[in-house]
C-alpha positions as a printed Julia matrix, in Angstrom:
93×3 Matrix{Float64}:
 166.39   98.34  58.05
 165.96   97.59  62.15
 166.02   94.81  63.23
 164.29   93.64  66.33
 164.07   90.64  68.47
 162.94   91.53  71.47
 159.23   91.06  72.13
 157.51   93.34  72.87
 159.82   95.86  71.16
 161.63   98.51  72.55
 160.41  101.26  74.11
 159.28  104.5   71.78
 159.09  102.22  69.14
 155.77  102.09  67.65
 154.15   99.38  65.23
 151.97  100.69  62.55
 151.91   97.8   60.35
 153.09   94.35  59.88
 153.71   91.65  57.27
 154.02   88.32  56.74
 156.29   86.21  58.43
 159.34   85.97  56.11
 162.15   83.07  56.53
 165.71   82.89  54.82
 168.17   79.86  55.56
 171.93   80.77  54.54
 174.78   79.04  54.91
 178.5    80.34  56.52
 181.56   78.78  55.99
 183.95   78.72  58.84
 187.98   77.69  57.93
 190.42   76.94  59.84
 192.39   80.34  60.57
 189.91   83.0   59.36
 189.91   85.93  62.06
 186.63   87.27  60.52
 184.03   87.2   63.09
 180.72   85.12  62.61
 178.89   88.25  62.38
 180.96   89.63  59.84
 180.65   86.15  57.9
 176.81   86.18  58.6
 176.51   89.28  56.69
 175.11   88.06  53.23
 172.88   85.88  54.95
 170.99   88.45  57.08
 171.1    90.71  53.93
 169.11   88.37  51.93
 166.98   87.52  55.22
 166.54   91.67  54.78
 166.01   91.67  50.93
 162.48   89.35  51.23
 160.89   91.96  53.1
 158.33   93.97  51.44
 159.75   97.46  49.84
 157.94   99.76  52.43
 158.98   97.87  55.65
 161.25   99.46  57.45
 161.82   97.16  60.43
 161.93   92.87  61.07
 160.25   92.56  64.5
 160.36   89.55  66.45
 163.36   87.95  64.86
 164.54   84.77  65.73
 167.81   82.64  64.67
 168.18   79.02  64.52
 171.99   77.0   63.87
 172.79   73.94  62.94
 176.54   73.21  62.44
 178.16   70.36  59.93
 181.84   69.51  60.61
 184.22   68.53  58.39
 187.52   67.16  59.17
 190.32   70.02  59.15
 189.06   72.29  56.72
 186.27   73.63  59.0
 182.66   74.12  59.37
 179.23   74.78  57.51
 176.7    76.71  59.49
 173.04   77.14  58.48
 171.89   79.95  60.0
 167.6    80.19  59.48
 166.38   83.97  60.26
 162.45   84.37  60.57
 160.65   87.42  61.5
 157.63   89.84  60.86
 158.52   93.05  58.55
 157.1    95.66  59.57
 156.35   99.67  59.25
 157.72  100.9   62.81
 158.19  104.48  63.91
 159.91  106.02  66.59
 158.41  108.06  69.34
């Protein structure tokens, strides 16, 4: 699945249907001395972000992320990560 947050989309992308809006919140826990990179730790959330789209969507268009961080002492962080978008049935030009 594509996903797009640029609006309008890209060019030779065409929209032939959308959706409803679909949100997901997830949560990523950051410790102390993990090399992993916050996309790679983001992973599960934008899958299930993905997985609430309808079965015949093959694009999210107009996707936004929101944050919100929650320190703890010295054992790291929590960060919420929100994902909202539009599925949608795109096809390339």
């Amino acid at each position: 699945m594509k996903l797009f947050s640029s609006n309008p989309v890209p060019p030779g992308i065409v929209i032939r249907q959308t959706f409803d809006m679909i949100v997901h919140t997830g949560e990523v826990k950051l410790r102390n001395h993990d090399n992993r990179s916050i996309d790679d730790l983001s992973q599960g959330v934008r899958e299930n972000f993905v997985a609430l789209a309808p079965e015949e969507a093959n694009a999210v268009i107009g996707v936004q992320i929101s944050t919100s961080i929650i320190w703890y002492d010295f054992t790291g962080a929590v960060i919420y990560l929100t994902f909202c978008g539009n599925p949608a049935i795109v096809e390339e030009t």
